[in-house]
N, C-alpha and C positions, 0 to 999 in steps of 0.2 A: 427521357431521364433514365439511368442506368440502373439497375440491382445492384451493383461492384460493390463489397460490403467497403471502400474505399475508395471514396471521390474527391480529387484530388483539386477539383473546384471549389471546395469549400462550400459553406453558405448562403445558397443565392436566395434573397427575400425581395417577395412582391412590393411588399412595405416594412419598413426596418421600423419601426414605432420608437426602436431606444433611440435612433438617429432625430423623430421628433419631438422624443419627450428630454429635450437638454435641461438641465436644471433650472429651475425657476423662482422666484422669491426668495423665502426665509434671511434675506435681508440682514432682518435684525439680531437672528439665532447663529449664521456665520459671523459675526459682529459681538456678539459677545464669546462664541466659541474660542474665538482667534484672540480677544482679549482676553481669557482664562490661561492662555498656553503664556502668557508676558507678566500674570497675578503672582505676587510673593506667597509661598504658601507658606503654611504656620511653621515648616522648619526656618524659612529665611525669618520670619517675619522674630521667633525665638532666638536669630543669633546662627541656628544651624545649617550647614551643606546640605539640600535634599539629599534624603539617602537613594531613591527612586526616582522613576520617570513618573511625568504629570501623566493624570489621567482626564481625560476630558469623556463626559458619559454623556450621552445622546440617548434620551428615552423616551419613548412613544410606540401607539399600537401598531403590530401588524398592519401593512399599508397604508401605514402617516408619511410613506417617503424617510424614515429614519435612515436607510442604507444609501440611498442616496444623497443625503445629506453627508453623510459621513464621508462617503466616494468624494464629493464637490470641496468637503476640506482638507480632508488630504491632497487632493488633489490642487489645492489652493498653496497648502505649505511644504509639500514635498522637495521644493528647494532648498529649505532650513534643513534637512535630512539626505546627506549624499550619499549616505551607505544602502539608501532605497526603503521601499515600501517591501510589511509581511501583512498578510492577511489569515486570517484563523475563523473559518464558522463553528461557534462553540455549539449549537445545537442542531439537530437532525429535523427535517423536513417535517419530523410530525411533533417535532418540540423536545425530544428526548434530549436528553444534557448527553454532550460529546464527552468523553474519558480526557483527562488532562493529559492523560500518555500518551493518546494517540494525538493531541493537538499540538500537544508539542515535538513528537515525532516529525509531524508532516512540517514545522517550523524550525526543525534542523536541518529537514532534508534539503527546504529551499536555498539552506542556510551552506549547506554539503558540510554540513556538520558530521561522524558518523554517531549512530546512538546504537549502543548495543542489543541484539534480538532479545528479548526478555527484562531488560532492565527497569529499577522499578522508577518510580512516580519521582521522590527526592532526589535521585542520581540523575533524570530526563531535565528537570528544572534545573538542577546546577551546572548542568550543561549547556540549556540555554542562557542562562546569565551570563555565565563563561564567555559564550561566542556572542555577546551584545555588549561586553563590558567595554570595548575600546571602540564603539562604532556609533555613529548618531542614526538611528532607527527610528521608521517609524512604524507602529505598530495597528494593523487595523482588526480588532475583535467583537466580529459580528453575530447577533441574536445571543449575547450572553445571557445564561439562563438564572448564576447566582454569581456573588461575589468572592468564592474562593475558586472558580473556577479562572477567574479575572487576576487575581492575587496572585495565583500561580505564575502567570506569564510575564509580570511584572519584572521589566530588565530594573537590578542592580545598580542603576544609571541615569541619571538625570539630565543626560543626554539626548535621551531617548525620549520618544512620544507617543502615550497611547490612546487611541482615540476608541471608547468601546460602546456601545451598542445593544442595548436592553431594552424589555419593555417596562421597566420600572426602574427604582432604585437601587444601586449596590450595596446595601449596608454592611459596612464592615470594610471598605476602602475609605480609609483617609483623605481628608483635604480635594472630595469632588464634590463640585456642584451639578447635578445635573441640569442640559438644556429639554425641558420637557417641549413634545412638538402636541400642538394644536393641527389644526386642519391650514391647507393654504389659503392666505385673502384670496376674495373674490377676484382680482383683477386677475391674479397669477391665475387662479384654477379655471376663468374662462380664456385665458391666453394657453393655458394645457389645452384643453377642449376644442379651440382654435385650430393647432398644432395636428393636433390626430384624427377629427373631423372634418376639418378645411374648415379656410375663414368665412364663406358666404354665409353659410345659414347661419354663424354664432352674430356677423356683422347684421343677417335682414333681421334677427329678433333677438336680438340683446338684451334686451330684459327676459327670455325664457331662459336664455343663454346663463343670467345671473341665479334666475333659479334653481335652474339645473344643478349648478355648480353650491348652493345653500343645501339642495336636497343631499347631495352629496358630500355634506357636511366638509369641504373642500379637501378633501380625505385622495390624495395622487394616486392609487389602486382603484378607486371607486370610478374617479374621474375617466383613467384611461381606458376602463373597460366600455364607460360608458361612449365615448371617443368613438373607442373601436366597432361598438355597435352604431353608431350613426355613418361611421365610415362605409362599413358594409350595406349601408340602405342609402343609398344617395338620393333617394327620394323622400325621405323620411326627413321630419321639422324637429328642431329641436323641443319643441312644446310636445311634440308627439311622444320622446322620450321620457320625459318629466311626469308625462301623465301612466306611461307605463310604468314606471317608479311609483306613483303616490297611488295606482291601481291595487300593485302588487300588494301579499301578504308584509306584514310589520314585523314578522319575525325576525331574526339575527339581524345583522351588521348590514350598514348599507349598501358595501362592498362584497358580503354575500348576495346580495338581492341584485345588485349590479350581474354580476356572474351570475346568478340562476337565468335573468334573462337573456343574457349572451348565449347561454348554454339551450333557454328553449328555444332561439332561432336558428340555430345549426339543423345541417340536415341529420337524420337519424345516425347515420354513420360514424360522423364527425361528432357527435354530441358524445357518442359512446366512447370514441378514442380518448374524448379529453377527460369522464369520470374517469379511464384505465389509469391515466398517466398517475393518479395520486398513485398508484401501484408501483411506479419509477425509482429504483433507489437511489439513496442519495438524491432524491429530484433532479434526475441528471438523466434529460433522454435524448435518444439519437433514432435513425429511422428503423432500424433492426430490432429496439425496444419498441418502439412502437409497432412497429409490423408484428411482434408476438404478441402484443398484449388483443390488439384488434382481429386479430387474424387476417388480417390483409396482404398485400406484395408489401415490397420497399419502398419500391417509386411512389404506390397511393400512397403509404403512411408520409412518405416524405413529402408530399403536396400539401394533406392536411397539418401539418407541422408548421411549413411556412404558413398557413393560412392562420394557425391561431398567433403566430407573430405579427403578424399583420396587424391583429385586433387585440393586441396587449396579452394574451393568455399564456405567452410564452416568451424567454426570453433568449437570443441569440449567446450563445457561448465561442467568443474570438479563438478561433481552433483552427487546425488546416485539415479537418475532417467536420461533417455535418453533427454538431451537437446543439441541446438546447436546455434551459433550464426553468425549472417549471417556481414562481415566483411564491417564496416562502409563506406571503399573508394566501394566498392563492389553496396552498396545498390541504389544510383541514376542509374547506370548504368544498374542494372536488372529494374527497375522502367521505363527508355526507353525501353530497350527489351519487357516489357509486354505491351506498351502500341504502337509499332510498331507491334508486333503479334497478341496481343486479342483485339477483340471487346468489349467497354467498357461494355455492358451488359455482356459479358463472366465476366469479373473482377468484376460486382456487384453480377455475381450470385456466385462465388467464394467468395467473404465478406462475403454474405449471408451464403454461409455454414459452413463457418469458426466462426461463429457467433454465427449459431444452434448450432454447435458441441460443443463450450464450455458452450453453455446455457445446453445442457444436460449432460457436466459433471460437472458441479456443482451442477445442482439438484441429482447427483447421491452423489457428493461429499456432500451434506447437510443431504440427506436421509440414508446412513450410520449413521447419528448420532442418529438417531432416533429407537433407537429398539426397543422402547415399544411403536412404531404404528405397527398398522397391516396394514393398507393406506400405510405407508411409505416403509412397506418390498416389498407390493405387489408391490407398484411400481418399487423399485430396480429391483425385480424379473426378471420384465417385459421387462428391457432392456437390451440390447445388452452385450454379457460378459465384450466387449472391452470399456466400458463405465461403467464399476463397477469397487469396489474398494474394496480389499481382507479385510480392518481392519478401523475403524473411524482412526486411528495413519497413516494408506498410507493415507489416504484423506486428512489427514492435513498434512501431510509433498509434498504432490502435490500441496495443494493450496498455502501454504510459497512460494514454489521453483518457481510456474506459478503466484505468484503476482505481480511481475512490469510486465509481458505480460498481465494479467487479467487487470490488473485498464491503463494498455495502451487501451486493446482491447475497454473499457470502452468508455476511451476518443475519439478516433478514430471514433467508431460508432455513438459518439454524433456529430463530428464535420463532418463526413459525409454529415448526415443531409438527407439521401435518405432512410436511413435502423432504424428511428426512431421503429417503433415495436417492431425489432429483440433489438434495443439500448435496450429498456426500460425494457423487459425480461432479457435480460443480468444485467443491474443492479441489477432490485429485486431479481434474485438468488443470484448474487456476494454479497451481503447486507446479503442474511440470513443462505449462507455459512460462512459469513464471522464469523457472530454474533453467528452461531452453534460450530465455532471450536474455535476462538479466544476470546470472546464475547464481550461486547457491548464497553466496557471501554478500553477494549486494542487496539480494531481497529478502534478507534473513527474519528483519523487522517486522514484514508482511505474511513472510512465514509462518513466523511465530504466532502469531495469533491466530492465521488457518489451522494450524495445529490444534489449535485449542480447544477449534471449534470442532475439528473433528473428534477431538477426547468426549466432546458434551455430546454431541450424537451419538458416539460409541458407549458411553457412560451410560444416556436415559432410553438407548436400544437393548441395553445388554449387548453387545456388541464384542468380546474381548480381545479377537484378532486383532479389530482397527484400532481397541483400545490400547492395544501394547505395540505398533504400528506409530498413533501417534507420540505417548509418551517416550519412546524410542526417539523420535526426532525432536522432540523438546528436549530432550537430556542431549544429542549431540548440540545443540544450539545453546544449550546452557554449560555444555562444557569448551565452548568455542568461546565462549566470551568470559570464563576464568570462573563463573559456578560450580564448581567442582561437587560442594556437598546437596545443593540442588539437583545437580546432575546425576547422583549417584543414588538419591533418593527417586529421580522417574527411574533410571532402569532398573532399583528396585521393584518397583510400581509395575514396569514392564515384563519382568520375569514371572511376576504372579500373573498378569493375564494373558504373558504365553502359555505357558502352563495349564489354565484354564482354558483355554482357546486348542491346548495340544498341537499347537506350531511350533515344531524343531527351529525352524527359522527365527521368530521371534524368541525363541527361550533362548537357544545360543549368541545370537546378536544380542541380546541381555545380559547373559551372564558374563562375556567378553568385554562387555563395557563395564560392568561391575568393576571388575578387574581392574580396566583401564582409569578409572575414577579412583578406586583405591591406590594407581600408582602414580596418580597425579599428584597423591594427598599425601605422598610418602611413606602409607604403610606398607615395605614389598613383601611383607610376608602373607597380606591377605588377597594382596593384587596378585603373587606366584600362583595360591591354594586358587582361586578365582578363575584366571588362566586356565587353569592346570582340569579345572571343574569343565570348564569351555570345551577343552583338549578332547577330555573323553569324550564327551557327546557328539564331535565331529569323525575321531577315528570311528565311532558307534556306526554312524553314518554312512564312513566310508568317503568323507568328504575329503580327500589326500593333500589338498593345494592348500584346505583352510588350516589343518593339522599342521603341516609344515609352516606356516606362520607361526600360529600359536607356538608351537616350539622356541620360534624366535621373540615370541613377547616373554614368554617365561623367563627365556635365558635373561631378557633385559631387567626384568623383576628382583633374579638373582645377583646382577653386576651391579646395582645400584644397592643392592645389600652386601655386597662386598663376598659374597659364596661366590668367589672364581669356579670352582670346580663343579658345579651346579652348573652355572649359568655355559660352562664349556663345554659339558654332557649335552645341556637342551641346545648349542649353538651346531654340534657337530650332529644331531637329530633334524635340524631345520635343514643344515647342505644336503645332509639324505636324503629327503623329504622332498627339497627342491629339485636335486639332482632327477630322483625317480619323476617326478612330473615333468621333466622337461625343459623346466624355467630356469633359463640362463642367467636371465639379467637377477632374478632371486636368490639362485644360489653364488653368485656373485658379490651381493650383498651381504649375504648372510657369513660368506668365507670370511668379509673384510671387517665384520662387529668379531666372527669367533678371534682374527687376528689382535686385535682389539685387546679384546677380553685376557687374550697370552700374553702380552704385553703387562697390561695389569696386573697381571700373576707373576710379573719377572721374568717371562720367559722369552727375552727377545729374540732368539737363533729361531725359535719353533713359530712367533710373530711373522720374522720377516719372511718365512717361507710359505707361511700361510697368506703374505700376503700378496709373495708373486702368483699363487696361485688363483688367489682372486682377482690381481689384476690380468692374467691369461684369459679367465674367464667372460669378465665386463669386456677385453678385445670382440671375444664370441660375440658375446651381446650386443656387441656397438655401442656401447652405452660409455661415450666417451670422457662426459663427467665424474662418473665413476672409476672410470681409469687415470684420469688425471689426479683426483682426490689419492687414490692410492699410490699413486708414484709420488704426492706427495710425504704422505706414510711413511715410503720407505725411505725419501730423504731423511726425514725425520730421526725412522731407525738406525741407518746405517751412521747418521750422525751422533745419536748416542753412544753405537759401537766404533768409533773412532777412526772410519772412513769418508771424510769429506769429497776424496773424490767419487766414488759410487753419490752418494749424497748430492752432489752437484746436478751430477748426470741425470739422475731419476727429479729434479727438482728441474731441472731444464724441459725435460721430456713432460714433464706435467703442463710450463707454459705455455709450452708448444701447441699440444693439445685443446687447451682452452682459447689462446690464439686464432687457431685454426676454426673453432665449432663458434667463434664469436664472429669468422669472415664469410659465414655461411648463410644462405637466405634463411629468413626466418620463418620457424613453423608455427601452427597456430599453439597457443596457449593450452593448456593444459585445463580439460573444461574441469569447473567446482561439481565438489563433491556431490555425489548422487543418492545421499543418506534423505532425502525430502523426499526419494522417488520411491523410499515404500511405502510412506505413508500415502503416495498416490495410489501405488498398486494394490494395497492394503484395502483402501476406500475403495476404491470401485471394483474388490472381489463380491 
């Protein structure tokens, strides 16, 4: 078996157990489920159109089989719904209620809905209705914790079906009745036991066979653990089990007592890896988690992985990479186990490594992309095989597949609160992998909240660099998506803890945005003074190429307040500016706004000659859009000034051009913006 952090085998299992635990019984609970979804509910029954979709609520404990009951009816009516199945887990692995933001996030993204990075809570829901209102859906919302979490995702449409998933009642949703689950009849739950144990011993003692299954309070988690323990002992009677059950202590749940014995019959090793996994985030693990948290290779972690599938304690995740998920009644219960076995420094240095390990594959997963570094190979080089990635296409199809466990691993380490360091490296990778495969615009949503969490580590570090670092990139992300006065409100934020922090960097890249926020909002007199604020602390600097810009923001400060003679002064200071550095294709530009600007002054003779000489220039530069754009210009002018055939000519010469640069092979895209990668560099200073 390979280390390759990418096996392109997929998951090979000794014994697949979900293959022999197919759904079984409840009979009678699909049977009334299925006639709730055809019941007149009080709007019909009143005369009224439902306003919403039915809700059909499925309640029972941790390992009653509730999720798979749920699975088996949609899976029964998915026909009646041709716009397809969405699935939502509203709560976290240790029961924590999911944020509606983010649930509904991940329910548009299936949806290729876009939702904007930052957006709040009202605007995410009305955009899910939005994109449900004309489609028959069906909706599957799993481990709901209360009823407005439920309420929220509620499509607009009665069309739609939501099948949801609690351990109790949702009060405060309308018109549900819940189906509460009991344990399975005995016949099903010794036909489970059948299934994962084999039929001989359940068929020579049948009557142990039905005790088993009583002790077991017919409870499908208790059952299949106990399954999987008679599976691994082929010599072992079912009476022999039974009496290890009614042995054992009477404390918690029968399905904790199930698993304490599965867990005292592992060898030492293996008993250790499965307390770790409750350490899993997201309960989402793969071999490279697991090899950190145990400290072992890849290949042993990945042996004992199939091995607890085998025996129920794990469940196979359908992937084209090895993953597994650790089964939600399951996870409090290994969560005691580790914490009656290890010493809690044992479990911080475990975090710790699990921590490292994904901090180095993602700089491996970012450094793939990079192949015109010679830094960037040497370093791939350098590491470990099990920690490379054979193509940049495996990297990014591992970073997709490991993104709700990466941006879990995220949150977790922040809310820790002990392993800040390891947090803060983890993000700036996760940030400039993310921004290498995906780039800037598409994972802006994921962003956003890495941001965040780097503000809170920066905040309760004291921290002020990374703190002005990430507010900086929250304010471009809030000014991308039309927040303007939120925006302008972090790089205030941000200029006070450059300042504090004494980073020229951060205080200028601040005040510059100030600026540009206040010219979004239309004030240019504070967006000029703002600039202009920007301006000195770069010429201070000495910084010639950023000075020569800002010149040209000011000037544009000025033209939209209508000071031509301003904005002409700071236009013919930016040509200078660019000229002295060099920059063709800038000063180029800059010639063709001053043109611009003369134009708007009335001054067409002095316009058009400003503008042959910008478009002489973008020749220099090769920058053929920009030459064609300007020979449009001067059509333009000269057709003001009463020359149509000049005017023809330069308006031919422009097609021409574009013509030409459209019959050309095509270069790559113009990568997104790299305003995320200080907050990388930031973090991990």
């Amino acid at each position: 078996m390979t280390d390759q952090v990418v096996d392109t085998d997929g998951v090979r299992l000794s014994r697949d157990v979900a293959a022999e635990t197919r759904f079984l019984g409840r009979t009678r609970e699909l049977k009334e489920l299925r006639a709730d979804i055809e019941r007149a509910g009080l709007d019909t029954l009143s005369g009224r159109k439902a306003p919403r979709a039915r809700v059909l609520l499925i309640a029972g404990r941790p390992g009653s089989g509730r999720t798979t009951l749920g699975e088996e009816l949609v899976r029964q009516v998915a026909g009646r719904y041709p716009d397809g199945l969405l699935r939502a887990r509203l709560s976290e692995p240790d029961g924590t209620r999911v944020p509606v933001e983010r649930s509904v996030r991940e329910l548009l993204e299936v949806l290729e809905v876009p939702a904007p990075a930052g957006a709040d809570e009202d605007d995410l829901v009305e955009a899910l209705r939005t994109a449900l209102a004309g489609r028959r859906t069906l909706l599957l919302l799993d481990d709901a914790v209360d009823a407005e979490q439920v309420d929220a995702l509620l499509p607009d449409n009665p069309d739609c079906l939501v099948v949801a998933i609690s351990q109790g009642p949702l009060t405060g949703i309308s018109d549900v009745r819940p189906c509460t689950l009991g344990g399975l009849d005995t016949k099903s739950a010794v036909e489970l036991l059948s299934r994962i144990a084999g039929p001989v011993r359940v068929t020579v003692d049948p009557r142990a066979a039905e005790g088993l299954a009583e002790h077991c309070q017919g409870q499908p988690a208790a059952l299949v653990l106990a399954g999987g323990w008679l599976a691994a002992r082929p010599k072992a009677a079912v009476a022999d089990l039974a009496r290890h059950l009614r042995t054992g202590t009477d404390e918690g749940t029968v399905t904790g007592r199930a698993l304490r014995l599965v867990h005292d019959g592992l060898p030492a090793p293996a008993a250790r890896t499965l307390r770790l996994l409750s350490l899993a985030p997201a309960g989402l693990v793969d071999p490279h988690t697991a090899s950190a948290l145990a400290g072992c290779s890849v290949s042993s972690a990945r042996a004992v992985l199939d091995d607890f599938v085998s025996v129920g304690l794990l469940h196979p995740v359908e992937t084209s990479l090895p993953q597994y998920e650790v089964p939600g009644c399951l996870h409090p219960l290994l969560e005691g186990l580790a914490e009656a076995h290890e010493r809690p420094g044992e479990l911080q240095l475990a975090r710790a490594r699990m921590l490292e390990r994904t901090v180095r594959l993602l700089q491996s997963c970012r450094a793939i992309t990079e192949t015109d570094s010679l830094r960037a190979r040497e370093k791939l080089l350098g590491m470990p095989r099990s920690l490379r990635f054979a193509s940049p296409r495996d990297a990014a199809d591992w970073l997709r597949l490991r993104r709700p466990a990466l941006l879990a691993s995220a949150r977790l380490a922040v809310a820790d609160g002990t392993l800040d360091t390891l947090a803060r490296r983890l993000m700036a990778q996760l940030v400039r992998a993310m921004v290498a495969h995906f780039g800037t615009r598409a994972a802006a949503g994921d962003l956003y909240g890495i941001h965040h969490l780097v503000l809170d580590v920066a905040e309760r570090r004291g921290l002020p660099r990374e703190q002005a670092a990430a507010l900086l990139n929250l304010g471009d992300l809030d000014a991308r998506t039309g927040r303007t006065a939120e925006a302008l409100a972090r790089y205030r934020a941000a200029l006070d803890a450059g300042r504090a922090a004494n980073d020229p960097y951060a205080t200028g890249r601040a005040t510059e945005s100030v600026g540009g926020a206040h010219l979004e909002l239309g004030d240019f007199d504070r967006a000029a003074d703002w600039f202009g604020r920007a301006l000195a602390e770069r010429l201070a600097q000495g910084e010639r190429a950023d000075a020569a810009r800002l010149y040209g923001r000011i000037a544009a400060a000025h033209t939209y307040a209508g000071r031509y003679g301003e904005a002409l002064r700071n236009w013919r200071a930016a040509v200078a500016g660019h000229r002295k550095n060099g920059d063709l294709a800038a000063q180029a530009r800059a010639l063709s706004e001053l043109a611009r600007v003369q134009e708007y002054a009335g001054r067409p003779e002095d316009s058009l000659r400003t503008c042959r000489e910008a478009a002489e220039w973008a020749r220099r530069a090769e920058d053929t859009r920009l030459q064609a754009a300007l020979h449009l210009r001067l059509a333009d002018t000269f057709g003001h000034l009463g020359d149509p055939a000049s005017a023809a000519l330069h308006r031919s010469s422009a097609e021409r051009m574009l013509e030409e640069e459209a019959q050309e092979p095509g270069t790559d895209p113009e990568r997104e913006g790299g305003t995320c990668e200080t907050g990388g560099s930031v973090a991990e200073g």
